[in-house]
PyMOL Python script that loads the backbone (N, CA, C, O; Angstrom):
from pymol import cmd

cmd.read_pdbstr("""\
ATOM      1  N   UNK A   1     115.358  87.880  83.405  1.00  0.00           N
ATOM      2  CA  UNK A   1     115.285  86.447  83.152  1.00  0.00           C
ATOM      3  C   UNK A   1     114.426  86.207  81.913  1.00  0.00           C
ATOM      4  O   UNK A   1     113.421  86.890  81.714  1.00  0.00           O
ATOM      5  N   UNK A   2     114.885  85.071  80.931  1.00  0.00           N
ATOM      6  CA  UNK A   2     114.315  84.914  79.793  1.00  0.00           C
ATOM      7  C   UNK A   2     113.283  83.926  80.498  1.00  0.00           C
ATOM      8  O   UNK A   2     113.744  82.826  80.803  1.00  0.00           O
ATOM      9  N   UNK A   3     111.593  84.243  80.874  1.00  0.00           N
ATOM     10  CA  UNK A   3     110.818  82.986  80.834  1.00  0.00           C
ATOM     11  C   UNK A   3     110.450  82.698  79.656  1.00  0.00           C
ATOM     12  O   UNK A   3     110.082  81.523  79.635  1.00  0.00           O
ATOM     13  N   UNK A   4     110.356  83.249  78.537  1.00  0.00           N
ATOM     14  CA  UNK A   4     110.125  82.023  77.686  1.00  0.00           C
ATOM     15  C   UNK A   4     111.319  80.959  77.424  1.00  0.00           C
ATOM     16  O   UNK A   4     110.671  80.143  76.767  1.00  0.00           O
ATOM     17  N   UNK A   5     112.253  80.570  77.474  1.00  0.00           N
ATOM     18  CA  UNK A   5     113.709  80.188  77.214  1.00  0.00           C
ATOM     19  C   UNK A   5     113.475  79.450  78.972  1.00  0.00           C
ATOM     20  O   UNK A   5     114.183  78.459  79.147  1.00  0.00           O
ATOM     21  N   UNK A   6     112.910  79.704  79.747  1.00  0.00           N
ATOM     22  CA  UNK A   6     112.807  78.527  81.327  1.00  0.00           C
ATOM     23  C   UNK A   6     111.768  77.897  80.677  1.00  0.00           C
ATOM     24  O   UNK A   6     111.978  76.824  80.111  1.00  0.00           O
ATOM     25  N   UNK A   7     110.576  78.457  80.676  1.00  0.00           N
ATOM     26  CA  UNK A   7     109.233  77.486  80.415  1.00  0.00           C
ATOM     27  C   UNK A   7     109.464  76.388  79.471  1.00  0.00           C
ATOM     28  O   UNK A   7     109.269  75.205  79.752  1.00  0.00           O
ATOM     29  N   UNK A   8     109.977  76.912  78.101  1.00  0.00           N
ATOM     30  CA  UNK A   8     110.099  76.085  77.358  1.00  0.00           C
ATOM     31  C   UNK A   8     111.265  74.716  77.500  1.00  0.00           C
ATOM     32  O   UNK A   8     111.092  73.721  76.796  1.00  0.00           O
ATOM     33  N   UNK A   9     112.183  74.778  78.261  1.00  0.00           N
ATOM     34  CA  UNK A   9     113.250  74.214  78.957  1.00  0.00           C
ATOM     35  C   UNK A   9     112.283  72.624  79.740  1.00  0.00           C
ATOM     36  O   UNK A   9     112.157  71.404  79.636  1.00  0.00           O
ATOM     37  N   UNK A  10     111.908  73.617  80.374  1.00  0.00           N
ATOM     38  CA  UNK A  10     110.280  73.020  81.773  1.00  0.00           C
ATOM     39  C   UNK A  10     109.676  71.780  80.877  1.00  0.00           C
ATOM     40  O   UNK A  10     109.698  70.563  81.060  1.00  0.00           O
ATOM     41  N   UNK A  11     109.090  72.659  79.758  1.00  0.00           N
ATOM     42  CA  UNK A  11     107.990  71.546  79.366  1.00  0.00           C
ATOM     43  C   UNK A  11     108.654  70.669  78.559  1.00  0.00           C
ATOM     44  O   UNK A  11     108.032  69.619  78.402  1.00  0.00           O
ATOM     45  N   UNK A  12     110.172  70.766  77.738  1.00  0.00           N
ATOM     46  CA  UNK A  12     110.465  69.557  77.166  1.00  0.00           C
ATOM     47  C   UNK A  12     110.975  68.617  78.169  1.00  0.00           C
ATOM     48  O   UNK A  12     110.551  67.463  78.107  1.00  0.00           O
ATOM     49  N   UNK A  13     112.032  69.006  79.317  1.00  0.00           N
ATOM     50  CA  UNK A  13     112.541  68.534  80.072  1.00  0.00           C
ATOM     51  C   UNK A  13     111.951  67.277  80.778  1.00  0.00           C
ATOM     52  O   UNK A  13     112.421  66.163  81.012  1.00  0.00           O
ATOM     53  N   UNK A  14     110.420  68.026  81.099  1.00  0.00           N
ATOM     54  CA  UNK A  14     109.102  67.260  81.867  1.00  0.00           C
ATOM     55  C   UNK A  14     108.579  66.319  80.891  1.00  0.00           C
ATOM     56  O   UNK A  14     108.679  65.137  81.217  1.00  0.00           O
ATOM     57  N   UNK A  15     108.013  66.590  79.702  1.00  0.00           N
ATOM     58  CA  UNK A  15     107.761  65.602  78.743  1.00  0.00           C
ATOM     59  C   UNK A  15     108.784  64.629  78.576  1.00  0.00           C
ATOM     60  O   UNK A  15     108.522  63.428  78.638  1.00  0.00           O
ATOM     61  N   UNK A  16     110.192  65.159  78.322  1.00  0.00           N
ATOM     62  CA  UNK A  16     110.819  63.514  77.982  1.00  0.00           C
ATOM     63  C   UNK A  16     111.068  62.711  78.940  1.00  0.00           C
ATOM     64  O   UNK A  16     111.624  61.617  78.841  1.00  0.00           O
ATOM     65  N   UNK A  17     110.573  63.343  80.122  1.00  0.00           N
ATOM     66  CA  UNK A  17     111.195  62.438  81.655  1.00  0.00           C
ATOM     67  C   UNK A  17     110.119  61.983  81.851  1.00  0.00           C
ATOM     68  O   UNK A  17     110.051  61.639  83.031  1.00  0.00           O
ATOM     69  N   UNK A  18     108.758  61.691  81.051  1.00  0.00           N
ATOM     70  CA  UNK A  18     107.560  61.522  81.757  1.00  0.00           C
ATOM     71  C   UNK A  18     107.897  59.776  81.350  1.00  0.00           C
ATOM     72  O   UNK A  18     108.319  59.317  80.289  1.00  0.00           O
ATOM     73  N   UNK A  19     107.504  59.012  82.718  1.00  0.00           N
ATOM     74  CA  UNK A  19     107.675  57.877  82.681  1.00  0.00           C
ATOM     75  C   UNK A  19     108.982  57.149  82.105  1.00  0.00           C
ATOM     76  O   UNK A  19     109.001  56.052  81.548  1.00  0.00           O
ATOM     77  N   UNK A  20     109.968  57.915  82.333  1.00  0.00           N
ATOM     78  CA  UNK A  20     111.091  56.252  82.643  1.00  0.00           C
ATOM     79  C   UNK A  20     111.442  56.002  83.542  1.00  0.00           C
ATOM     80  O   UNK A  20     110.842  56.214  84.596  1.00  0.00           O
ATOM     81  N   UNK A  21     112.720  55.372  83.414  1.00  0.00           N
ATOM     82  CA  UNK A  21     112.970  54.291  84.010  1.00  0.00           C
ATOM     83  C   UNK A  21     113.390  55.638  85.948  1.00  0.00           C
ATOM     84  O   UNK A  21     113.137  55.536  87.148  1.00  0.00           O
ATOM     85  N   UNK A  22     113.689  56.069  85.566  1.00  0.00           N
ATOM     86  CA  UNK A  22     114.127  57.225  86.352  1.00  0.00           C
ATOM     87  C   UNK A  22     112.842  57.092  87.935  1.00  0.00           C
ATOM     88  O   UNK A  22     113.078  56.801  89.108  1.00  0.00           O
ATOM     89  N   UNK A  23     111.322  57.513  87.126  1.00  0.00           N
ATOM     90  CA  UNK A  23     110.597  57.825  87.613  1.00  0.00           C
ATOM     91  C   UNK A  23     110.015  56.375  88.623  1.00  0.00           C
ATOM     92  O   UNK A  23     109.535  56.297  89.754  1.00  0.00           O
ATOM     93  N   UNK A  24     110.368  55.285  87.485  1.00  0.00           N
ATOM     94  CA  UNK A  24     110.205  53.965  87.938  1.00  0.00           C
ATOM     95  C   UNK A  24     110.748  53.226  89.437  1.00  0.00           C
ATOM     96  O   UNK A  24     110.154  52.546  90.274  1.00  0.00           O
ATOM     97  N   UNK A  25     112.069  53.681  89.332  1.00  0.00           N
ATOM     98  CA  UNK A  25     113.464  53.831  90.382  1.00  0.00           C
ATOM     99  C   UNK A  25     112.718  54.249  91.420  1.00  0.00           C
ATOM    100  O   UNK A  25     112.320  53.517  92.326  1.00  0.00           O
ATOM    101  N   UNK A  26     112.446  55.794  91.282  1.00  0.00           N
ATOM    102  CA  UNK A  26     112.036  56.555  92.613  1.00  0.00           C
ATOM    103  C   UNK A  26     110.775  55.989  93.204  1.00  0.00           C
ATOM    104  O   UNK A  26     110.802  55.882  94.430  1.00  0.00           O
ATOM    105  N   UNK A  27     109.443  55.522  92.467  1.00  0.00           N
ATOM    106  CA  UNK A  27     108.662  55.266  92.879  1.00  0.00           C
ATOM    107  C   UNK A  27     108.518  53.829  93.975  1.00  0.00           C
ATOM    108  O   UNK A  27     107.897  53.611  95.015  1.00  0.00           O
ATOM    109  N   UNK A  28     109.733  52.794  92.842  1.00  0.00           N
ATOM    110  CA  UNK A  28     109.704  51.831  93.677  1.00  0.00           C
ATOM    111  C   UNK A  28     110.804  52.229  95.473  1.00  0.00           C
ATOM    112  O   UNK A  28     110.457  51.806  96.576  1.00  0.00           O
ATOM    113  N   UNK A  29     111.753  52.885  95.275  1.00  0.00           N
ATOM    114  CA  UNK A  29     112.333  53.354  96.112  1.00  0.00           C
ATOM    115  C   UNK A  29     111.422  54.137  97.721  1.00  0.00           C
ATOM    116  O   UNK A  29     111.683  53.940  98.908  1.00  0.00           O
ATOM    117  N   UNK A  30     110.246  55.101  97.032  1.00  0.00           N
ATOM    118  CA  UNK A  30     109.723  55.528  97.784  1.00  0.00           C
ATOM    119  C   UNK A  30     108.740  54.662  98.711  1.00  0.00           C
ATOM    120  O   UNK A  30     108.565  54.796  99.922  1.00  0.00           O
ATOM    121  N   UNK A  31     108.075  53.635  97.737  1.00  0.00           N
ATOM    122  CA  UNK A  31     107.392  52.269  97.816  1.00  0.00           C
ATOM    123  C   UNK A  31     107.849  51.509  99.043  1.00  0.00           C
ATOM    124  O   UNK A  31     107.104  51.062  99.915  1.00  0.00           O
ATOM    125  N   UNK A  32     109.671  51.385  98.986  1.00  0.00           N
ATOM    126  CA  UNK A  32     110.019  49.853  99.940  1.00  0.00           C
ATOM    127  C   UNK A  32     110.171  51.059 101.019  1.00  0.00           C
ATOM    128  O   UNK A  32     109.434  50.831 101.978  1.00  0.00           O
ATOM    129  N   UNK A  33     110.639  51.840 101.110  1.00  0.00           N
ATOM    130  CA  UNK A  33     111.265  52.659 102.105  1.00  0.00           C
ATOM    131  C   UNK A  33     110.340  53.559 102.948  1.00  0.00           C
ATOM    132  O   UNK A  33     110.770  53.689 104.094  1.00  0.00           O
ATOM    133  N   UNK A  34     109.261  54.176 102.717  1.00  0.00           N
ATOM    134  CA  UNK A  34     107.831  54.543 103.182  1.00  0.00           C
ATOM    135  C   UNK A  34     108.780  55.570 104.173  1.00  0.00           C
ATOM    136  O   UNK A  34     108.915  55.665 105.393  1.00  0.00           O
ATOM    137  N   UNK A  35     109.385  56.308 102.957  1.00  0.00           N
ATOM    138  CA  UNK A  35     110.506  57.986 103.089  1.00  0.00           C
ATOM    139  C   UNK A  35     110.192  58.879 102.126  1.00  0.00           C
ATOM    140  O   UNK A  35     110.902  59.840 101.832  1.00  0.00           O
ATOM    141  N   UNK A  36     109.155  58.603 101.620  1.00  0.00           N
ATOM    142  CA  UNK A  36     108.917  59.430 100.483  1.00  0.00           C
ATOM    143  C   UNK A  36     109.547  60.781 100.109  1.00  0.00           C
ATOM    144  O   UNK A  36     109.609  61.221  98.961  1.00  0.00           O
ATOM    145  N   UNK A  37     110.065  61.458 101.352  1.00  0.00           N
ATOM    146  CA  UNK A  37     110.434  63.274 101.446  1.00  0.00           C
ATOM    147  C   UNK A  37     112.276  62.858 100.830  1.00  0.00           C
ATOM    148  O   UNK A  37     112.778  63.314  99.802  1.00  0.00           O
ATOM    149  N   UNK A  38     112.883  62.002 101.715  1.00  0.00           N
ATOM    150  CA  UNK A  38     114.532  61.321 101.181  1.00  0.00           C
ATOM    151  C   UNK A  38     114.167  60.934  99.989  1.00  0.00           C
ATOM    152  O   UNK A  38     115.118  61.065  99.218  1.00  0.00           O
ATOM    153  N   UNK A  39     113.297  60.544  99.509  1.00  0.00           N
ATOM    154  CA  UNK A  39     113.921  59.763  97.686  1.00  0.00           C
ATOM    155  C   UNK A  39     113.083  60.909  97.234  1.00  0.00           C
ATOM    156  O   UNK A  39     112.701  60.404  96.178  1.00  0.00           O
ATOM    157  N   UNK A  40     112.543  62.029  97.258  1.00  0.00           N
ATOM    158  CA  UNK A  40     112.150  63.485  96.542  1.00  0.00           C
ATOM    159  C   UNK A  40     113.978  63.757  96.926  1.00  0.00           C
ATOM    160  O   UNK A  40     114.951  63.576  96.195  1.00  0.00           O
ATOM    161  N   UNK A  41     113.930  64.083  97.874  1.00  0.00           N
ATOM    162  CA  UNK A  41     115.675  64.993  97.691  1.00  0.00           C
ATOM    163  C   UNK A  41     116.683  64.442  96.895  1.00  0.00           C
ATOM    164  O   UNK A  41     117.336  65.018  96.025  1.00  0.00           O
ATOM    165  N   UNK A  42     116.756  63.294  97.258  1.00  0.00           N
ATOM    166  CA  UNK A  42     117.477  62.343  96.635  1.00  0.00           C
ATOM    167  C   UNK A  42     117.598  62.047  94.945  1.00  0.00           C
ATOM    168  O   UNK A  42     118.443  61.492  94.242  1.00  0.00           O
ATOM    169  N   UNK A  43     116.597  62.562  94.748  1.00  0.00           N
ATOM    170  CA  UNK A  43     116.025  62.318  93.125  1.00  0.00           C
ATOM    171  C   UNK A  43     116.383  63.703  92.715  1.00  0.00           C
ATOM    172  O   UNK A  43     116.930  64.049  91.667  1.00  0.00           O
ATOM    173  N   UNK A  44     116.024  64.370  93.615  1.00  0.00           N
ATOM    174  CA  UNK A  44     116.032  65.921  92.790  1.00  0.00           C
ATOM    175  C   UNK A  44     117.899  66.882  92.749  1.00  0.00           C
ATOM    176  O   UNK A  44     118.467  67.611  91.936  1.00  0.00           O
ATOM    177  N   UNK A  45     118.271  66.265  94.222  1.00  0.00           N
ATOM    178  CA  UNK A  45     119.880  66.259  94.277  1.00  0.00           C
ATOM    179  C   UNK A  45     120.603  65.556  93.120  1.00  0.00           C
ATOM    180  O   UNK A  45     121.649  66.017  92.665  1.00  0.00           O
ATOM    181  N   UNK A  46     120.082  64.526  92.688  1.00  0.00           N
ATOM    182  CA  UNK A  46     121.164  63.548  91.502  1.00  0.00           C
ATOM    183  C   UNK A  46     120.586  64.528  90.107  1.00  0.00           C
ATOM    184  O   UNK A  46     121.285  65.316  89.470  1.00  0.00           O
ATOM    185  N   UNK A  47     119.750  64.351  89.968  1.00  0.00           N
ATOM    186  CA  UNK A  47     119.355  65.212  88.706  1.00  0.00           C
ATOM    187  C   UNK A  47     120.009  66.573  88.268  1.00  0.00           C
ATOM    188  O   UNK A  47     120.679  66.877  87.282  1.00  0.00           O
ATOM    189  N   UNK A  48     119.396  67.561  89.795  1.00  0.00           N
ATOM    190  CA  UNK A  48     120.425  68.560  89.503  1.00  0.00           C
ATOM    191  C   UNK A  48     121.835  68.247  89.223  1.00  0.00           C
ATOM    192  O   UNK A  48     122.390  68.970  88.396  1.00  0.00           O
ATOM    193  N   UNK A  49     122.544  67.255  89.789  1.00  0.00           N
ATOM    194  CA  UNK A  49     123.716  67.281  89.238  1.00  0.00           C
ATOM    195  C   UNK A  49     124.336  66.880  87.945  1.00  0.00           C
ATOM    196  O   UNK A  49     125.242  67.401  87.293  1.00  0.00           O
ATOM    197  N   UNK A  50     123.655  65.883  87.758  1.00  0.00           N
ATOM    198  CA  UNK A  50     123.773  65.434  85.991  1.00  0.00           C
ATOM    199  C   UNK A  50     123.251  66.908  85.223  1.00  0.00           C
ATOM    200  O   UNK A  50     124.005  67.487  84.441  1.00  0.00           O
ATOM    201  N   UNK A  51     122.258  67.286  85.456  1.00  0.00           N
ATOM    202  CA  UNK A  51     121.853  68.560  84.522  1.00  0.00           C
ATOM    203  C   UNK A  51     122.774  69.699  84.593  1.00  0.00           C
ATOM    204  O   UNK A  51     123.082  70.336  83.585  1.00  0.00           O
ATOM    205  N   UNK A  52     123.220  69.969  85.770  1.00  0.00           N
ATOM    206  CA  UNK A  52     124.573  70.836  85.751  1.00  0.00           C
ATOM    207  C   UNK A  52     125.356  70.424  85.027  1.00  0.00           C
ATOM    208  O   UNK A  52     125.755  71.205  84.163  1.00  0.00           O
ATOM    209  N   UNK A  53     125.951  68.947  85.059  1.00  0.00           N
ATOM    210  CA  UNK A  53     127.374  68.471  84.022  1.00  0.00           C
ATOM    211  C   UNK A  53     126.777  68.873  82.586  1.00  0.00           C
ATOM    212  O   UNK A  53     127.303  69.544  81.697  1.00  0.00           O
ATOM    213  N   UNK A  54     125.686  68.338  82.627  1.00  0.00           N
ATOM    214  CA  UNK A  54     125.016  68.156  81.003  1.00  0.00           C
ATOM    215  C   UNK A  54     125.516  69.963  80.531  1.00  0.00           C
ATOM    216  O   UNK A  54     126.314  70.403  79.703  1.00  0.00           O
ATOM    217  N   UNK A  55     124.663  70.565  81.449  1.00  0.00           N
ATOM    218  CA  UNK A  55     124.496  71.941  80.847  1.00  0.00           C
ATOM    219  C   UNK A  55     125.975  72.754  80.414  1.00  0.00           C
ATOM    220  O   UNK A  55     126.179  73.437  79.411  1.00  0.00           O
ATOM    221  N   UNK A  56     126.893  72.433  81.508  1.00  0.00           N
ATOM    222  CA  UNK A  56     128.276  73.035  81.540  1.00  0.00           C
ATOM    223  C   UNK A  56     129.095  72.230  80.348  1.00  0.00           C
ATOM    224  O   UNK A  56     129.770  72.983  79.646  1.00  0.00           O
ATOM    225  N   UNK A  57     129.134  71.257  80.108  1.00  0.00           N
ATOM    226  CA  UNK A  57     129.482  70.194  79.277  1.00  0.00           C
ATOM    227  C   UNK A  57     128.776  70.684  77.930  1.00  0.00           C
ATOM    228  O   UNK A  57     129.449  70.183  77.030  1.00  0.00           O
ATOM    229  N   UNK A  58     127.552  71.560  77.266  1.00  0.00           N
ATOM    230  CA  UNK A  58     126.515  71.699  76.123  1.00  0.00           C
ATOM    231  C   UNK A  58     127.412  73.405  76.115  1.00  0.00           C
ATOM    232  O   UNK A  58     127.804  73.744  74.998  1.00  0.00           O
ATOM    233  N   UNK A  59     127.675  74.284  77.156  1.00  0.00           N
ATOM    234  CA  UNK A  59     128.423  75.400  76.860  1.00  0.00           C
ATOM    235  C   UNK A  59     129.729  75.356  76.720  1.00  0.00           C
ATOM    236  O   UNK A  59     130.221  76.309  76.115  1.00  0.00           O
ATOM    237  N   UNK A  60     130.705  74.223  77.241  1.00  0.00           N
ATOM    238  CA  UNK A  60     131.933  73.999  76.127  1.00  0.00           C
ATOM    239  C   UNK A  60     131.755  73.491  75.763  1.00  0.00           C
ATOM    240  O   UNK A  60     132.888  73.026  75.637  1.00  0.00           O
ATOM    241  N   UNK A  61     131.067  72.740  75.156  1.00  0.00           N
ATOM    242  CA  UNK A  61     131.300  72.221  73.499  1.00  0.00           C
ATOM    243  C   UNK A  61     130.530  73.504  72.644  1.00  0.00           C
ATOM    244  O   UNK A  61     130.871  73.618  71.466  1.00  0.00           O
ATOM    245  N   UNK A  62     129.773  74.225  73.038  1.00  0.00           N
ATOM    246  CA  UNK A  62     129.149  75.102  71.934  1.00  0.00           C
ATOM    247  C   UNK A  62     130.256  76.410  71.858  1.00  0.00           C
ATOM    248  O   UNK A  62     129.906  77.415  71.238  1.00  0.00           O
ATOM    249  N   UNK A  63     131.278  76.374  72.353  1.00  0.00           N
ATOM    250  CA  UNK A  63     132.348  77.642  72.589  1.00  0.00           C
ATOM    251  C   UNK A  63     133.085  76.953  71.031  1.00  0.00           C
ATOM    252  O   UNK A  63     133.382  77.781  70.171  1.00  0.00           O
ATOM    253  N   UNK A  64     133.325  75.587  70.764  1.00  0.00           N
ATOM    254  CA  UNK A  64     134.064  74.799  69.606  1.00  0.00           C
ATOM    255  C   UNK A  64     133.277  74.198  68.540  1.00  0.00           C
ATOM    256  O   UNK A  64     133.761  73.594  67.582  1.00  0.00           O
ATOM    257  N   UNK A  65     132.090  74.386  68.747  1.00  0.00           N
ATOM    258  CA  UNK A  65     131.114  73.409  67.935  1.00  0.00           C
ATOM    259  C   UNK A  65     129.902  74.527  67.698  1.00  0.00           C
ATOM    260  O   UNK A  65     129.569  75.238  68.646  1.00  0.00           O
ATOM    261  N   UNK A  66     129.436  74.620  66.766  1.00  0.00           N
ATOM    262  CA  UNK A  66     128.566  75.129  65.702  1.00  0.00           C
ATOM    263  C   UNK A  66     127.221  74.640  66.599  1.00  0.00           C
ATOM    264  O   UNK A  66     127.274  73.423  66.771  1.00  0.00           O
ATOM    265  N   UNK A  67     126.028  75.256  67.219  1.00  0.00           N
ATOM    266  CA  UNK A  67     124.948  74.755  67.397  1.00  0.00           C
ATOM    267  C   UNK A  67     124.263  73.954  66.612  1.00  0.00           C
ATOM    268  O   UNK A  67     123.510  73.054  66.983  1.00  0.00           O
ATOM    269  N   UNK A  68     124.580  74.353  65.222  1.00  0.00           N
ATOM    270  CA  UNK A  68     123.538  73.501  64.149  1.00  0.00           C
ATOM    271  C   UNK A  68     124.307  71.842  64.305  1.00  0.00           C
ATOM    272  O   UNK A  68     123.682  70.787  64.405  1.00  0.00           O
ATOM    273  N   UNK A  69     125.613  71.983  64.292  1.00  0.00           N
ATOM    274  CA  UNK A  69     126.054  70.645  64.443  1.00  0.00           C
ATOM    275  C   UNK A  69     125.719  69.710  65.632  1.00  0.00           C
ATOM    276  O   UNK A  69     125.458  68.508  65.682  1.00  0.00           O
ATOM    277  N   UNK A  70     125.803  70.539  66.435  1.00  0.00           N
ATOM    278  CA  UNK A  70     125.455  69.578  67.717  1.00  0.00           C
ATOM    279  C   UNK A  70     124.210  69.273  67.819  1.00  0.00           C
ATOM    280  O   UNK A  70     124.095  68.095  68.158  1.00  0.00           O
ATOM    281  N   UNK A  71     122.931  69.952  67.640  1.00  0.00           N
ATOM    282  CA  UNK A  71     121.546  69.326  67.247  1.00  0.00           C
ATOM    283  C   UNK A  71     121.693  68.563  66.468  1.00  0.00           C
ATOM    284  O   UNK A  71     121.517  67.429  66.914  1.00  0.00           O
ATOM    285  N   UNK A  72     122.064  68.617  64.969  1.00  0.00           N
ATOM    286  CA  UNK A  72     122.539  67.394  64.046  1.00  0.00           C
ATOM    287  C   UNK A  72     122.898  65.699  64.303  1.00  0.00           C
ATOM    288  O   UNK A  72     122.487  64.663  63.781  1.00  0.00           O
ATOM    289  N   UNK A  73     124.123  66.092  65.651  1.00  0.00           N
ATOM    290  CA  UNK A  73     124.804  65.159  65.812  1.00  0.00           C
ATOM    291  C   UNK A  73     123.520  64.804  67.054  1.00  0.00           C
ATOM    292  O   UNK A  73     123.027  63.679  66.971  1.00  0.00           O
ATOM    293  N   UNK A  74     123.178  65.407  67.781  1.00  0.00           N
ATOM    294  CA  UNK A  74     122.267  64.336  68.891  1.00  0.00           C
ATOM    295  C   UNK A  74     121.205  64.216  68.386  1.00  0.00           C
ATOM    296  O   UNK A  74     120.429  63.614  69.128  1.00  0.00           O
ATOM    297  N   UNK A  75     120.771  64.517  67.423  1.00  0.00           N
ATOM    298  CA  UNK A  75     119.356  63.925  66.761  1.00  0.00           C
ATOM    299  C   UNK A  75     119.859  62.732  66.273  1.00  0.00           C
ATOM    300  O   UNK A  75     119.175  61.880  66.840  1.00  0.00           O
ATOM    301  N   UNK A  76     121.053  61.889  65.194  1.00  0.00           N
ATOM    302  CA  UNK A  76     121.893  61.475  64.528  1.00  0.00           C
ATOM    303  C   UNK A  76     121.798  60.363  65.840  1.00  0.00           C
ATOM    304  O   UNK A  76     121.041  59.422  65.607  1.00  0.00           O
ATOM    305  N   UNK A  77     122.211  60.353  66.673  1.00  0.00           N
ATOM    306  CA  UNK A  77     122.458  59.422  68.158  1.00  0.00           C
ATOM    307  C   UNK A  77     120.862  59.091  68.471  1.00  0.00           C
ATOM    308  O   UNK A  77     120.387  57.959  68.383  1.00  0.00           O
ATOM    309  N   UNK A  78     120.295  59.994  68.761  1.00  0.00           N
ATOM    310  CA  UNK A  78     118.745  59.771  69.410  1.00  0.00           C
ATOM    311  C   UNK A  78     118.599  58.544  68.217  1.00  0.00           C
ATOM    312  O   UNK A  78     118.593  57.374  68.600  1.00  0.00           O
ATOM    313  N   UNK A  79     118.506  58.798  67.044  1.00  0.00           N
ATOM    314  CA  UNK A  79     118.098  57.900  65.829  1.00  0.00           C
ATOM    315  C   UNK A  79     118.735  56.685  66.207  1.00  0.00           C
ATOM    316  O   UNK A  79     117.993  55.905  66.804  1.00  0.00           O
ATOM    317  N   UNK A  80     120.279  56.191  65.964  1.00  0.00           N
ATOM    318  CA  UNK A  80     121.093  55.065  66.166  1.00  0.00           C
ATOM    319  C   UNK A  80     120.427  54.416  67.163  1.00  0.00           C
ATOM    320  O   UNK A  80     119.754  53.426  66.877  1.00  0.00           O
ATOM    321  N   UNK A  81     120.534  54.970  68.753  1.00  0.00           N
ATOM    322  CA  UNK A  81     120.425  54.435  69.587  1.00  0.00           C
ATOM    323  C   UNK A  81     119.027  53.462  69.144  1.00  0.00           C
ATOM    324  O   UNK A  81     118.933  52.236  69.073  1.00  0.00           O
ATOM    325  N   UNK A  82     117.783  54.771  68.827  1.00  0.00           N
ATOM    326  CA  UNK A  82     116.574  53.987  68.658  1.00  0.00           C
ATOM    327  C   UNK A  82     116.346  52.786  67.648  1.00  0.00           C
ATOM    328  O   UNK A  82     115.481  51.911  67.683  1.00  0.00           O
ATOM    329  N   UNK A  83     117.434  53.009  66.682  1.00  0.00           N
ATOM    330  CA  UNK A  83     117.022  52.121  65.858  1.00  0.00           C
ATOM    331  C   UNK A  83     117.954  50.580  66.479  1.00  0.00           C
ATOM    332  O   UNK A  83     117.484  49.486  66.167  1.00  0.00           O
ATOM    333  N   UNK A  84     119.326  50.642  67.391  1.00  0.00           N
ATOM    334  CA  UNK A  84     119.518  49.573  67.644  1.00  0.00           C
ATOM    335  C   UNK A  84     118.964  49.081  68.908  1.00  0.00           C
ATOM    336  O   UNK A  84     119.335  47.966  69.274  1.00  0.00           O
ATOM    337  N   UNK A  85     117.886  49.931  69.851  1.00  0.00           N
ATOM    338  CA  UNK A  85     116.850  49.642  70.974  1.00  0.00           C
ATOM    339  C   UNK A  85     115.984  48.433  70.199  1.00  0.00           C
ATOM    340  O   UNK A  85     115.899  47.281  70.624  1.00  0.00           O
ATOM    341  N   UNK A  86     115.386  48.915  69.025  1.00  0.00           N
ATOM    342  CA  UNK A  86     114.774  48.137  68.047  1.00  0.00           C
ATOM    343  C   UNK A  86     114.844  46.858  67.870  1.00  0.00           C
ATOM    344  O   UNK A  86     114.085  45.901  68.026  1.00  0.00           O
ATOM    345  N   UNK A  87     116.541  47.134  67.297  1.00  0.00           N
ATOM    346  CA  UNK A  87     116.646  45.841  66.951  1.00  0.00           C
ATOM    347  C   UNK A  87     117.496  44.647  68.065  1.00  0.00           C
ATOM    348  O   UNK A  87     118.206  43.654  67.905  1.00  0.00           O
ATOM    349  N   UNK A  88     116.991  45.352  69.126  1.00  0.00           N
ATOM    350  CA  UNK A  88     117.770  44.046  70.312  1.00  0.00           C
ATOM    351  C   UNK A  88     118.893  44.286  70.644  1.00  0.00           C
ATOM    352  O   UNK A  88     119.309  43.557  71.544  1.00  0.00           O
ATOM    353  N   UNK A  89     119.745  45.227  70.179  1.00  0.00           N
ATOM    354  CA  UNK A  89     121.163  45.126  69.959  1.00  0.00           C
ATOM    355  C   UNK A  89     122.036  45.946  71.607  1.00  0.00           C
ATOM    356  O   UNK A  89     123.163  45.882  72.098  1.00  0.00           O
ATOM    357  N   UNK A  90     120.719  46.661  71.969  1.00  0.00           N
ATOM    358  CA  UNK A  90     120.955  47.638  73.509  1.00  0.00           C
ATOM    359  C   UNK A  90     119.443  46.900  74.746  1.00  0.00           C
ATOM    360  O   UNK A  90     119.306  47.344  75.886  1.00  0.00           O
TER     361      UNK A  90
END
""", "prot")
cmd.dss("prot")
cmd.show_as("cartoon", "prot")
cmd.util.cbc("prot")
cmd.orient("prot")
């Protein structure tokens, strides 16, 4: 197993999830419902599954698509999005 290639996975993964709306959801969820252990599974079941699509979905497209392009192109999006978050427009 590559741990440097997990860890490093870990700590961006954890940093960009720190505080949204995500974390917001669960907390208030855990809050009304006083289930705290169901909205941990619950949170951690949906995630894994988006991160599976994400991941399986990032290895075909990289079977047709150039790595350098696809960093390119989602940095390119990260930017748009932020700049029309900005300006009101999302």
């Amino acid at each position: 197993m590559d741990w440097k290639l997990f860890f490093a996975t870990f700590g961006v993964v954890f940093l960009a999830e720190l505080g949204d709306k995500t974390q917001l959801a669960s907390l208030n969820l855990a809050a009304e419902s006083k289930m705290p252990w169901l909205v941990f599974l619950g949170s951690v079941s949906a995630y894994a599954v988006i991160t599976l699509i994400t991941v399986m979905l990032g290895d075909t497209i990289a079977k047709f698509v150039k790595p350098e392009f696809i960093r390119y192109g989602a940095a390119s999006l990260f930017i748009i999005i932020g700049v029309l978050m900005f300006s009101g427009k999302i």
